[in-house]
N, C-alpha and C positions, 0 to 999 in steps of 0.2 A: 176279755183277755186275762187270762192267769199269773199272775208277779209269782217269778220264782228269785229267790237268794242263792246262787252256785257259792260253797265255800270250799275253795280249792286250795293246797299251797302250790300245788303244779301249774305251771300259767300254762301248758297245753293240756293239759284236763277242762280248765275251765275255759278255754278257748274253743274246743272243743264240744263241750257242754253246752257255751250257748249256741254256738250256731245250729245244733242238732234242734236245740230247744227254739231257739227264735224262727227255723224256718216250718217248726210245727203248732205256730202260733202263740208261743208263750212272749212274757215280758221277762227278760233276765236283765237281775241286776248281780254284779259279781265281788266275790270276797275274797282275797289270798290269807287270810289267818281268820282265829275267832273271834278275836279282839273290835276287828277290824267289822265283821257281820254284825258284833251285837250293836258294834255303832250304827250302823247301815238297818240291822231289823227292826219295823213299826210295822202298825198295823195295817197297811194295805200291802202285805205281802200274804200269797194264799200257799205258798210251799217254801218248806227250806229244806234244800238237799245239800247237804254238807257232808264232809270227807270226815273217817274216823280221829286222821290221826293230823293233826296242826300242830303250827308252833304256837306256841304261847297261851295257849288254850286247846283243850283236847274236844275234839266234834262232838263228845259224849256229854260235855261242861255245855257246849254249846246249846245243844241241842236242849238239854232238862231246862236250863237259861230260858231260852226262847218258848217252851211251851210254860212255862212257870208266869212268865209275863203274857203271852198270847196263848192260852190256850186254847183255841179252833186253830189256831194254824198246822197244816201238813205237816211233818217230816218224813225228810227219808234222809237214811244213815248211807253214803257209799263205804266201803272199808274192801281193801285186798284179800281181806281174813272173815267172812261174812260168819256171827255169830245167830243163828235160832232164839235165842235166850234176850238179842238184846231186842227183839221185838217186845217182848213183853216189859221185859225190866226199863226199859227206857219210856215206854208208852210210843214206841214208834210205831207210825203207819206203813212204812215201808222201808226194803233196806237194795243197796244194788251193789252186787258185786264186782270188783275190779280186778282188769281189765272189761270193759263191756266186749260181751259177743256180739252186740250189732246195735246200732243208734234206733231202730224200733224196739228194744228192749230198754230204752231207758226212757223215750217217751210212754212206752208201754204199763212201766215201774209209776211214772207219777202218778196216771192217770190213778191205775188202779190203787195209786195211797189216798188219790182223792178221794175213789168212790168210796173208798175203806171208811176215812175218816167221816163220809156223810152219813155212811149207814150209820156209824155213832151216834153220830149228833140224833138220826133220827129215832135211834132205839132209846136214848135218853128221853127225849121228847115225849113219845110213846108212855114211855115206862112214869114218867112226870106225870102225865095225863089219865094213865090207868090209878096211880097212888091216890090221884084228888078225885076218881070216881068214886075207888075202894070208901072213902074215906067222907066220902057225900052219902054214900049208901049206908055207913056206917051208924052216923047222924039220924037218918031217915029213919031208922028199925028200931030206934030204942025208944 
């Protein structure tokens, strides 16, 4: 089973959130601020879906936070105002816009930051493994 971090300030967003999420087989543990997530995020959590915009910590703070100390772990950014730009710039896996159009769009959203994030890890892998060929053959020829 999947540990998701909901970081909401809305307590019917994340009220919300988990039920969607807990009756789609996830494990949700929940946040209402950032502060409050980075106490709560360790390592057996495999997603953090956090809201753009929080008190006392912005989801953007949160979010580089959390992959800085975990980095395999998912993100996904929610935000009302959905930016293109902050996939890349953030390193996020995925992002969902608010209001959702439908509770299979947002199980739909993690999944696919999961798969996102595995192909990562596996093109990393990959690319590791092709450097130490390159680099055995390299050896070998001279």
């Amino acid at each position: 089973m999947k540990r998701v971090l909901v970081v909401d300030d809305d307590e019917a967003v994340r009220r919300l959130v988990a039920h969607v999420l807990q009756h789609s087989g996830y494990e949700v543990v929940l946040a209402e601020d950032g502060r409050q997530a980075m106490r709560l995020l360790d390592a057996s959590f495999d997603i953090l879906l956090c809201d753009k915009n929080l008190p006392f910590m912005p989801g953007t703070q949160v979010v580089l936070e959390a992959r800085a100390q975990y980095p395999k772990l998912t993100t996904v950014l929610m935000t009302a105002a959905p930016e293109a730009l902050a996939l890349t710039t953030l390193g996020l896996d995925g992002y969902l816009a608010k209001p959702f159009r439908s509770n299979a769009l947002l199980v739909h959203t993690l999944q696919a930051a999961l798969d996102r994030r595995a192909q990562k890890e596996k093109r990393q892998e990959l690319e590791t493994q092709l450097q130490t060929a390159v680099a055995q053959l390299s050896r070998r020829d001279r």
